[in-house]
DRENLUM-946727 format. One record per residue (C-alpha): z negated, x, y negated. Coordinates in pm, whole numbers, padded with zeros to 5 digits, always signed. Each point is the difference from the previous one (the first is absolute). Layout:
N
ZXY;...
***
This chain:
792
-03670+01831-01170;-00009-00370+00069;+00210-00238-00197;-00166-00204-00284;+00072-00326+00239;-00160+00120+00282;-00288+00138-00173;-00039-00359-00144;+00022-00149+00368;-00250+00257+00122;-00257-00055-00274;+00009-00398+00006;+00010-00012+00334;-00293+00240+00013;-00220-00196-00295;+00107-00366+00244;-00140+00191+00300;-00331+00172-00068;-00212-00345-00033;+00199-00103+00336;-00093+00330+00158;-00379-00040-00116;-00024-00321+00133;+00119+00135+00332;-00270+00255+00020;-00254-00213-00090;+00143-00234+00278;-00035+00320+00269;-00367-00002-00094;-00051-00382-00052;-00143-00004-00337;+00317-00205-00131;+00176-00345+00023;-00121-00379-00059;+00150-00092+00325;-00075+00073+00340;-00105+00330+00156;+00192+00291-00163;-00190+00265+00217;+00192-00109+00282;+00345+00142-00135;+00153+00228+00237;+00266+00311-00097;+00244+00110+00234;+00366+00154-00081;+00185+00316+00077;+00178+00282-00260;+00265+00242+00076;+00092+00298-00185;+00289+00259+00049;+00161+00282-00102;+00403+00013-00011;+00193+00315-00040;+00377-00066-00051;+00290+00215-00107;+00405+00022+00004;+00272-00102-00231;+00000-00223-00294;-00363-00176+00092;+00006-00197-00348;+00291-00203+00178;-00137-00039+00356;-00322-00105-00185;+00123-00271-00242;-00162-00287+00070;-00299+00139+00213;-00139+00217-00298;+00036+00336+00148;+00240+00185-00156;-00109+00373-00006;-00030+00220+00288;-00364+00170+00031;-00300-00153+00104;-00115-00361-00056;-00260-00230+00122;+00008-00346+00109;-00310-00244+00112;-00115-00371+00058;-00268-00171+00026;-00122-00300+00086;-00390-00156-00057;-00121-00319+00138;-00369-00178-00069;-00012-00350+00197;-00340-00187+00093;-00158+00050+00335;+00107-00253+00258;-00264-00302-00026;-00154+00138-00331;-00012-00281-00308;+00192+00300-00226;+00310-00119-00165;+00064+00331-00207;+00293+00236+00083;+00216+00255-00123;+00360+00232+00102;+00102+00298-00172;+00308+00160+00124;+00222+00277-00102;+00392+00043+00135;+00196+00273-00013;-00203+00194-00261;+00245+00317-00087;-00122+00262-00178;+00293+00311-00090;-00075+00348-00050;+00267-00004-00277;+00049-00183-00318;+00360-00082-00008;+00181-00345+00074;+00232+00174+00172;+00096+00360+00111;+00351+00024-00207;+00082+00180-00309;-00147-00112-00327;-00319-00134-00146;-00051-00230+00309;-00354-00107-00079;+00067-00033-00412;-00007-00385-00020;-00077-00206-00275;-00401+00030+00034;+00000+00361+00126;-00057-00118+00348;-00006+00252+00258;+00003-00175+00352;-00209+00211+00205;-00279-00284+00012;+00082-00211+00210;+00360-00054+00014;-00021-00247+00209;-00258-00233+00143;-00274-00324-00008;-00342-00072-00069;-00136-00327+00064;-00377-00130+00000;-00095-00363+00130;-00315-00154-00067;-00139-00345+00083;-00216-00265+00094;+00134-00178+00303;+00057-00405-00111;-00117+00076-00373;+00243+00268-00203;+00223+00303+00099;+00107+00236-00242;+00242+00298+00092;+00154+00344-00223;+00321+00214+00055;+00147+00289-00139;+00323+00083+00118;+00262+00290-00081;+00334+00037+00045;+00218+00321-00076;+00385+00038+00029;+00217+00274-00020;+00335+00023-00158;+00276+00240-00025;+00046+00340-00219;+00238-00128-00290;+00173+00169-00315;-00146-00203-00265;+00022+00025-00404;-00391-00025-00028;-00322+00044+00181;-00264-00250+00052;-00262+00142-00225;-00305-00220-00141;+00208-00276-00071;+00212+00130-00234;+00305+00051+00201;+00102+00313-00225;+00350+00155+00101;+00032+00366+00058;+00088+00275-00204;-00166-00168-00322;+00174-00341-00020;-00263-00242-00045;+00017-00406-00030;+00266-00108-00220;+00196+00329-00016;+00277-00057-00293;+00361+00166-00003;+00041+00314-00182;+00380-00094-00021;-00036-00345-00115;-00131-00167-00342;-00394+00025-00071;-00220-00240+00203;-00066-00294-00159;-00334-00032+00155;-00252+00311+00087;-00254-00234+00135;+00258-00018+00270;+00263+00260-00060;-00089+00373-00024;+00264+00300-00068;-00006+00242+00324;+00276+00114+00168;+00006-00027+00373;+00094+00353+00147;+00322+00044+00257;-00182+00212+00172;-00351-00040+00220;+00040-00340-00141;-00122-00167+00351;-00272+00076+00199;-00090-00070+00362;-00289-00285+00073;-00213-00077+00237;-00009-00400+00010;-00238-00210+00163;-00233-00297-00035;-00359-00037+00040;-00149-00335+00019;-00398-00045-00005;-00124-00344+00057;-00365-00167-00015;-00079-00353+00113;-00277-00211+00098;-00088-00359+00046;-00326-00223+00053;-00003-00301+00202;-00257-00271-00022;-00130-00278+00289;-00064-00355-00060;+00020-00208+00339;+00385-00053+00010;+00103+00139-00329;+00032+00367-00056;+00035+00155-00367;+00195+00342-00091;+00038+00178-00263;+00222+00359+00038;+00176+00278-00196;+00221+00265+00061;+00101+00260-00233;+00300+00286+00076;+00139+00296-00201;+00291+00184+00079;+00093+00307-00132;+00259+00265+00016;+00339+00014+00036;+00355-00116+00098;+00379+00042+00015;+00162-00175-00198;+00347+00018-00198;+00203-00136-00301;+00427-00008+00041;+00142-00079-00310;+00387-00031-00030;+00083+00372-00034;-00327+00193+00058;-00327-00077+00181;-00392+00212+00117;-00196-00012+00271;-00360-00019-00075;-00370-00008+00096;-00095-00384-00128;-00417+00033-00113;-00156-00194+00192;-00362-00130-00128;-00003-00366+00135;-00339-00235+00008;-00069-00288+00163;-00222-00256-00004;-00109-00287+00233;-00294-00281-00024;-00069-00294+00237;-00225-00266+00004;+00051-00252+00297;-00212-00281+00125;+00056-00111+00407;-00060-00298+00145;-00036-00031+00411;-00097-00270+00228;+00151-00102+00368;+00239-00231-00199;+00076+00112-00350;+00021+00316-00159;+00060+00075-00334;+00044+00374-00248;+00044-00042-00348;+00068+00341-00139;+00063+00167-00366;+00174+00374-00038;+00042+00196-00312;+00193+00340+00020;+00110+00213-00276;+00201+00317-00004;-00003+00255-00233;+00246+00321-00051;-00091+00272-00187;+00312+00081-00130;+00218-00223-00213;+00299+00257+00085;+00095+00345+00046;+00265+00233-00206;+00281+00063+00155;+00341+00258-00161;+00263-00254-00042;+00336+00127+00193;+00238-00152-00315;-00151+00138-00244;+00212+00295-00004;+00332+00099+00195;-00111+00316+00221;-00344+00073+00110;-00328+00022-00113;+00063-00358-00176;-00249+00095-00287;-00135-00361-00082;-00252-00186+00261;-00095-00367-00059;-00213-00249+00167;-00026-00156+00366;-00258-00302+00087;-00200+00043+00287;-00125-00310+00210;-00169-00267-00288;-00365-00067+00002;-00061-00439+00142;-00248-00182+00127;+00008-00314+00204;-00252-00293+00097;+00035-00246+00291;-00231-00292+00117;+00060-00075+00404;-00181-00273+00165;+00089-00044+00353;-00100-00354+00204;+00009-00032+00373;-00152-00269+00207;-00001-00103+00401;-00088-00347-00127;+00298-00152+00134;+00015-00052+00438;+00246+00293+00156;+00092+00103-00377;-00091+00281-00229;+00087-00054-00407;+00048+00319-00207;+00083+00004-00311;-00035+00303-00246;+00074+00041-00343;+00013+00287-00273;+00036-00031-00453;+00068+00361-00152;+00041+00156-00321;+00167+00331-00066;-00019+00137-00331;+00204+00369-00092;-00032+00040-00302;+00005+00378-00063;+00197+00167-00273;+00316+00122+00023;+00139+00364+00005;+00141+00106-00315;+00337-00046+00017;+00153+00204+00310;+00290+00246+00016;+00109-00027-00338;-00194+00212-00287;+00298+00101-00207;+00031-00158-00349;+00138-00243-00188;-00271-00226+00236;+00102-00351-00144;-00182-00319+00135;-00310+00178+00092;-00411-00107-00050;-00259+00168-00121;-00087+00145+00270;+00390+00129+00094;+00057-00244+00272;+00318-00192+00037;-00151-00375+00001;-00101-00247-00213;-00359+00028+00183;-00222+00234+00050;-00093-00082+00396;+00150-00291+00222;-00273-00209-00025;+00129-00116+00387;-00220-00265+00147;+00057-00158+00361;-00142-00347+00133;+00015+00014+00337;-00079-00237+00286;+00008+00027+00358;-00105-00219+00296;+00068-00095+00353;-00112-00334+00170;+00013+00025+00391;-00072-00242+00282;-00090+00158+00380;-00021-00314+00242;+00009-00063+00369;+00103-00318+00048;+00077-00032+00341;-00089+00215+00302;+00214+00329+00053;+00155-00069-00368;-00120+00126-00362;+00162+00016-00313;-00002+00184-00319;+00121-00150-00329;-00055+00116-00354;+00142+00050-00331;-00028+00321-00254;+00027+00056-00373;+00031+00294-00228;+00098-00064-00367;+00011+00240-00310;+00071-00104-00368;-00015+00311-00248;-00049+00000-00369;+00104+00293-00249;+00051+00109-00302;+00331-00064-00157;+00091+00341+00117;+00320+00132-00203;+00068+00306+00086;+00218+00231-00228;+00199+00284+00189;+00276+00182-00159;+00257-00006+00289;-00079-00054+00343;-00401+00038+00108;-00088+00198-00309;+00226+00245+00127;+00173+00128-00296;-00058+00157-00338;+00150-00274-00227;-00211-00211-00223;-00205-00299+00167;+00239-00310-00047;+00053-00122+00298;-00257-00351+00106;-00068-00098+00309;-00295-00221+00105;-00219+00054+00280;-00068-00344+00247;-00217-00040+00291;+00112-00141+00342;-00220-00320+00114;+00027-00118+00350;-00136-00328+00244;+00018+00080+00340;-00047-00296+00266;-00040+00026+00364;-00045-00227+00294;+00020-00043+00358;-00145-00046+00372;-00056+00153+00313;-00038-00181+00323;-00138+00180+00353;+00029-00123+00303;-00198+00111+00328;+00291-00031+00241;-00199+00180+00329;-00344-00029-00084;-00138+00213+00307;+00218+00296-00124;-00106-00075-00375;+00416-00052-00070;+00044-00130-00332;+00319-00132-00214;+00000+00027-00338;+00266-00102-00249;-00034-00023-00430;+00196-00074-00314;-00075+00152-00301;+00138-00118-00389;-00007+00237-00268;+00120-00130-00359;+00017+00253-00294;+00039-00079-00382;+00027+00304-00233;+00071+00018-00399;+00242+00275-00135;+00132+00090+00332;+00313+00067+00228;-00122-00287+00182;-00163-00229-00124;-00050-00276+00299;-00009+00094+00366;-00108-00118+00276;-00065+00130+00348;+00006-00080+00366;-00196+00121+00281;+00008-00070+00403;-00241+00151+00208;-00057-00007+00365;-00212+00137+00259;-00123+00024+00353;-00300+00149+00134;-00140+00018+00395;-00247+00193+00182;+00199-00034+00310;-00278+00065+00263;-00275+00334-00015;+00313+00172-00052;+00194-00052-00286;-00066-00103-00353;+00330-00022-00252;+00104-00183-00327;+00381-00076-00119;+00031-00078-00344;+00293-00102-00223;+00097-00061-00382;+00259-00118-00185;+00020-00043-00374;+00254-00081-00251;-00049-00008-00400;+00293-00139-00205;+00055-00027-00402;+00179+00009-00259;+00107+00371-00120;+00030+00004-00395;+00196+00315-00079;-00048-00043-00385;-00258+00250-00167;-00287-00269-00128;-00158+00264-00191;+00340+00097-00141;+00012-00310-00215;-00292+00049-00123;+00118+00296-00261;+00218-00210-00186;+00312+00104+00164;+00330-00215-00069;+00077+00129+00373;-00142-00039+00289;-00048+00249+00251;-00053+00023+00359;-00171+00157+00290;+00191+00008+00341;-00361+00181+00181;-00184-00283+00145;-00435+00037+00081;+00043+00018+00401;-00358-00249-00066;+00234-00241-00148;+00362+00027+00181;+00059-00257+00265;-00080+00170+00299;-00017-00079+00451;-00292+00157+00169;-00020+00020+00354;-00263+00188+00199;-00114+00005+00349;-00388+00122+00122;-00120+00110+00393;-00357+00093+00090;-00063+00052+00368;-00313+00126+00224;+00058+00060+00337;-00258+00144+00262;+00181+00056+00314;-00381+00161+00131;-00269+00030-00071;+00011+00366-00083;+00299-00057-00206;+00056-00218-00344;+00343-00019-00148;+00120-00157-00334;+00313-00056-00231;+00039-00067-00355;+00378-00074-00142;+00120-00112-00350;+00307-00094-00154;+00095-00168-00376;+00251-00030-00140;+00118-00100-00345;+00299-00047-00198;+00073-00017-00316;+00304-00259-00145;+00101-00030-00386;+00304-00205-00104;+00322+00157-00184;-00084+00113-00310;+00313-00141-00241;-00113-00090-00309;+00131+00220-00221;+00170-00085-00397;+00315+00144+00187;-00031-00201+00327;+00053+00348+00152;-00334+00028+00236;-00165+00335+00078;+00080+00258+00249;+00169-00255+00276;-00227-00275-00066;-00303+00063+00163;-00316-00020-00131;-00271+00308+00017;-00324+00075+00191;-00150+00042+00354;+00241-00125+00211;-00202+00017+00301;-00345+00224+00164;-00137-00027+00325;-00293+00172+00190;-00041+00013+00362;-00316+00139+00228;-00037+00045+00317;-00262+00181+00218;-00183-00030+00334;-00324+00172+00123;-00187+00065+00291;-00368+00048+00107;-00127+00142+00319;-00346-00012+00124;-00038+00179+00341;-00354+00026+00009;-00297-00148-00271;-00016+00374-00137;+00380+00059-00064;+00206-00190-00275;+00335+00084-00074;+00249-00175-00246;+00336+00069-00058;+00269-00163-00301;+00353-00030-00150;+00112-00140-00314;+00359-00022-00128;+00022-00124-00388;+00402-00078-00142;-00002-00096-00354;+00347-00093-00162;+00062-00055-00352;+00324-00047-00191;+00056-00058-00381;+00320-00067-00167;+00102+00026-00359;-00231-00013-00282;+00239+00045-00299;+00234+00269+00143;+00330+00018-00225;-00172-00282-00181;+00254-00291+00023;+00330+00200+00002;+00240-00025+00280;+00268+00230-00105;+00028+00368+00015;-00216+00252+00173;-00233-00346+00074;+00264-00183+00191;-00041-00186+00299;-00325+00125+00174;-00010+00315-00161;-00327+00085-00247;-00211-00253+00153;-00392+00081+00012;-00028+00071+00363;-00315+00083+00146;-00056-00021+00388;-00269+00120+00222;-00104+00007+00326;-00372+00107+00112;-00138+00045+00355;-00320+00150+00131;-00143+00084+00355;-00341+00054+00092;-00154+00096+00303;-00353-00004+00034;-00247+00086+00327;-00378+00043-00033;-00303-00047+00278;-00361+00040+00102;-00179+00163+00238;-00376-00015+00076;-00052+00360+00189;-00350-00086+00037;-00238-00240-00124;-00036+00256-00330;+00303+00171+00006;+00265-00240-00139;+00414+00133-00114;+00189-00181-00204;+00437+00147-00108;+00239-00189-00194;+00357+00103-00065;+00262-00169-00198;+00334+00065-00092;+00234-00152-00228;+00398+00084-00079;+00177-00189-00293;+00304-00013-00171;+00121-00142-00349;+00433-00040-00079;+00010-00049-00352;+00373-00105-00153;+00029-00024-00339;+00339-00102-00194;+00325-00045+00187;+00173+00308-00224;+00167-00035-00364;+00052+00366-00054;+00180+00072-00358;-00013+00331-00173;-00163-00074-00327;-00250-00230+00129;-00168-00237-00232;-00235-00200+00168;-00245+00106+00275;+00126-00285+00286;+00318+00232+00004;-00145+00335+00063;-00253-00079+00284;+00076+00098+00435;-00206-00138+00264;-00286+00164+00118;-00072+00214+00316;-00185-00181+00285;-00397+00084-00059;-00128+00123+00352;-00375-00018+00011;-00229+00163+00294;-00380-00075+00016;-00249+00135+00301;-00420-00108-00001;-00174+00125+00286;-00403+00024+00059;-00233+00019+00248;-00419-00099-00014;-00244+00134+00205;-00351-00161-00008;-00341+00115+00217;-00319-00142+00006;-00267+00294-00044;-00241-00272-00067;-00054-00386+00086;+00009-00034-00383;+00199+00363-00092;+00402+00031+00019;+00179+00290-00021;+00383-00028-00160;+00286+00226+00023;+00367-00090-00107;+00337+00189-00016;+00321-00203-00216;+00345+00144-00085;+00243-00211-00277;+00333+00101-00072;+00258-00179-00182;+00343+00093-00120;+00312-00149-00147;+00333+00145-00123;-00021-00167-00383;+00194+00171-00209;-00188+00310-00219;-00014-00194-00313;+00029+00225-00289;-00148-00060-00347;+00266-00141-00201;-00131-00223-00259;+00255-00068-00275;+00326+00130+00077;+00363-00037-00188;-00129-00269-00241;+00288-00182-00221;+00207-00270-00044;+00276+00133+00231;-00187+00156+00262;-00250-00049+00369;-00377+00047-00042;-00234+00043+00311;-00359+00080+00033;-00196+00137+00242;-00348+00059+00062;+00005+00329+00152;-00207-00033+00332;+00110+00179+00372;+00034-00226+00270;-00294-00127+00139;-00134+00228+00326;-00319+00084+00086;-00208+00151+00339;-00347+00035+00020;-00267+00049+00275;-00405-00093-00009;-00271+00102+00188;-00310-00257-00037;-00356+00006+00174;-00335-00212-00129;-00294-00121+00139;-00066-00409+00045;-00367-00117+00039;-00151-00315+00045;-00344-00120-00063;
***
């Protein structure tokens, strides 16, 4: 069954294509067209199609992006057509179809795991054409082009425990719980519209779920000649359906779920271009819109109850509906001697105005401060608009000889509008079953962002092409209702590059940066509930903190022979995070020892060289290494609050989270041309990884009573992946090839066997955890592939 938004692709572009494809064939006989000689069209292309038998272990995981997740038998084929005039004719008429990785599966799941895996929100079933594109070109050469796509992407996701099934778009929960279940405990919803009595069973109350997404997308555009201007007009319209994981952690309870997914989006351009040897010139106008089918999905609400099943469920928004238009026009002219001007500039508007969830996480009555429509604000949606404007303005000259020079200067500003959003909670984040009393107001963050600089290269050896090149960069930063509010930032840069005879061809590059501001501790959206006292926040945005960067880049060819090609790629940055002592308390007593909270520093480093070997014109052979190290280290983020007595003293109870990552992979394929139709191709590559996770530096108490005290560090994550396969071509034909090809994947990692457990020990004086329920990841499979290519 094909999903109502590729049916709609297929049909429209069907109904766009039959006048095209009876102009063609009245082209072939030369009864059509105002304009030259149509007859003298000539088709030529080739098409492949194979068969592809695969089996082993856990196939819906080996196949998660490629679309083949089932063992059995499936098909795969391409295609590509092409009409083009006879050399010398006067025809101007031509045309492409192709067709890439067309997948067809013998079965009609998503995925090969437990559950309804092919139960999405449409019924789709992905057996047509998991994967895949279809494009068709037509055109008359210097007059108008025109071109049509359909594309389609599938992912698969993991097996979770979830409290409802994707089904029709009603997210119902198991065992009989549908939207809005009430508490059989509690007092009488007030609301049935929104609120239903059913009781959510102990048991069977989860069931497993295949997730995945499946994303179908049409497009086309039309382009129209007029000496040097050009005219465009394109759309492009995507759905994506299915399912993902997703969770909620409340203070003593949280779920794992499969989030809907039934996303649409929308695109439409209409751009003018303007081209001569001098100037050139693209004014352009884009409207998107996005649509999600669901407002939100019904969730059971962990505090609802003390001990599991947590009888009432409530409401959770999913992503908000917005559109957005911009205007771009971009100028560029070679008017000036040794000098090119660019300057480019871009107005939005993005509108969300979508409605809001009914109040989440909080059904029980007495509901005080609520709307109509049981939402905790004084409005019924945001009514968020943003003005934007962006632009950069560039000069590339070459003043003198062996010297040119860069300068330019950027801007990127947002100013968002609202509604006066007062949002009524009763405790912290609607997380508690007292009355609605508590006002806060919701306020948008505006920023300016300025940046400027220039780059000047010098050719120091011009025979080895030996170039200098140094650069300054300013970056200023204004932002409303933020940790920082004013920063600015500095950036060095430096580089050398040489071809240093036949031989050797390198580039050394360096960069330094450093952003400074002013940290403001104090909670600016704390004020704004009315509160006598002010609050603070000690965890700083690591995109805001005053912070040194440092990082270093290599590339280097060498070719020692001419058999033999060697290269080098290395990269290292560094950066590191600073934030002043945090002191300002009512008690002059400052937090932890002073510190302030965040990233304190992360770096990433790569390294790898390769090799290529040619011994004779029919053998190839390349070989590679890569080494990966990513380091990341986070420190506090409210751990013990701001006590420094008692089981929190000194550095005990900080949020500690430190890990290190690393990754090799080796990598050797070739070529070899047996015989002018007998052609081998093998590819093998290997890749071992490891992930140290550290997590909290130990407060271990006996009654514990808040989850940063009852967590130990994780067990290094040890991952193992293998992808070999070999391709074997002949020639039985000039114009017929014959395929065969062999592949093996196997990955494996020792993750933890994560067992389902969703809400557990919920209460004011006890741990909760949730957990999805999923094995670690592992798969193997093999594949056995021939098909036939022919050109004509």
């Amino acid at each position: 069954m094909v999903n109502r938004a590729a049916l709609r692709a297929i049909l429209l572009a069907t109904s766009c294509l039959m006048p095209l494809g009876a102009h063609a064939q009245s082209a072939a006989t030369g009864t059509g067209g105002a304009t030259g000689d149509n007859s003298q069209i000539v088709t030529h292309g080739e098409g492949e199609f194979d068969v592809l038998g695969q089996w082993g272990k856990n196939a819906d995981q080996a196949g998660r992006y490629d679309g083949f997740t089932n063992s059995g038998v499936d098909f795969l084929g391409q295609f590509d057509v092409t009409g083009r005039p006879v050399q010398g004719s006067n025809s101007t008429w031509y045309y492409n179809a192709t067709g890439t990785n067309l997948m067809f599966q013998t079965g009609s799941r998503l995925g090969s795991g437990v559950g309804d895996g092919g139960n999405y929100t449409a019924h789709t079933l992905n057996n047509i054409m998991p994967g895949g594109e279809l494009s068709f070109d037509l055109g008359q050469q210097g007059t108008w082009a025109s071109s049509f796509d359909y594309d389609v992407i599938s992912y698969t996701g993991n097996v979770i425990d979830s409290f409802y099934t994707v089904n029709g778009g009603n997210a119902t929960i198991n065992n009989g719980l549908q939207k809005w279940g009430g508490s059989t405990g509690g007092a009488t919803p007030l609301n049935k519209a929104f609120y239903t009595t059913g009781v959510l069973a102990g048991t069977n109350a989860l069931q497993p779920v295949q997730t995945g997404t499946r994303r179908d997308i049409f497009g086309g555009d039309f382009k129209y000649y007029d000496g040097s201007w050009t005219f465009t007009g394109a759309m492009r319209h995507e759905h994506k359906e299915g399912s993902m994981e997703e969770s909620f952690d409340g203070p003593w309870g949280g779920t794992p779920f499969a989030l809907p997914v039934d996303y649409t989006t929308d695109r439409y351009d209409a751009k003018a271009s303007y081209a001569t040897a001098v100037n050139q010139a693209v004014f352009q106008y884009t409207f998107s819109n996005f649509q999600d089918g669901n407002l939100y999905v019904n969730l059971p609400y962990p505090f609802s109850n003390t001990a599991a099943p947590f009888q009432e469920s409530a409401a959770y928004s999913t992503p908000p509906s917005n559109s957005a238009h911009y205007l771009t026009i971009q100028l560029a002219t070679n008017a000036v001697p040794k000098t090119r001007l660019n300057g480019n500039l871009r107005l939005g508007l993005e509108v969300q105005d979508d409605t809001f969830a009914p109040d989440t996480a909080d059904p029980n009555p007495p509901i005080g401060n609520l709307n109509t429509a049981y939402q905790g604000t004084s409005h019924s949606s945001p009514d968020d608009i943003a003005r934007v404007i962006q632009g950069r303005f560039s000069a590339d000259t070459h003043p003198f000889e062996r010297v040119d020079a860069n300068v330019f200067y950027g801007l990127d500003g947002r100013l968002v509008t609202l509604n006066q959003n007062q949002v009524y909670t009763g405790g912290t984040g609607g997380s508690s079953d007292t009355s609605f009393t508590s006002s806060n107001f919701v306020v948008p963050q505006n920023w300016f962002k300025q940046n400027t600089g220039a780059e000047l290269g010098y050719r120091l050896i011009p025979e080895d092409n030996t170039r200098i090149t140094v650069g300054y960069r300013y970056d200023v930063v204004d932002r409303s209702n933020a940790q920082v509010g004013r920063s600015h930032t500095d950036t060095e840069t430096a580089a050398i590059s040489s071809s240093i005879g036949p031989q050797i061809d390198g580039r050394l590059s360096y960069q330094h940066a450093e952003r400074s501001g002013v940290v403001n501790y104090f909670n600016t959206w704390s004020s704004l509930a009315g509160s006598a006292t002010p609050s603070y926040d000690y965890s700083v945005a690591y995109y805001q903190a005053p912070m040194t960067s440092d990082g270093v880049k290599l590339t280097l060819d060498y070719t020692p022979i001419m058999e033999v090609t060697t290269g080098m790629f290395l990269q290292f940055k560094n950066d590191n995070y600073n934030y002043p002592a945090a002191t300002a308390l009512a008690n002059g007593t400052p937090p932890l020892s002073g510190t302030g909270e965040g990233i304190k520093q992360d770096y990433n480093f790569t390294v790898g060289p390769d090799v290529t070997y040619r011994p004779t014109e029919s053998v190839n052979v390349h070989a590679f290494y890569t080494y990966e190290r990513i380091y990341f280290n986070n420190f506090g983020n409210g751990a013990c609050a701001t006590s420094n007595t008692g089981t929190c003293a000194g550095s005990v109870g900080y949020f500690q989270n430190q890990y290190t990552s690393a990754v090799h992979t080796v990598g050797l394929n070739g070529d070899w041309k047996v015989t002018e139709k007998l052609k081998l191709n093998a590819e093998y590559t290997v890749a071992y990884g490891s992930v140290m996770f550290g997590e909290y530096n130990g407060v271990f108490v006996s009654s514990p009573s808040n989850s940063y005290q009852n967590v130990t560090s994780y067990p290094d994550i040890n991952s193992l992946m293998n992808n070999f396969k070999v391709t074997a071509s002949y020639d039985v034909m000039p114009n017929v090839t014959f395929l065969v090809q062999g592949a093996w994947t196997y990955y494996r990692d020792n993750n933890f066997y994560d067992t389902a457990g969703p809400i557990q020990g919920a209460g004011t004086t006890a741990v909760s955890y949730l957990t999805p329920g999923y094995d670690s990841p592992n798969y193997s499979i093999a594949a056995i592939m021939t098909g036939v290519r022919v050109k004509f």
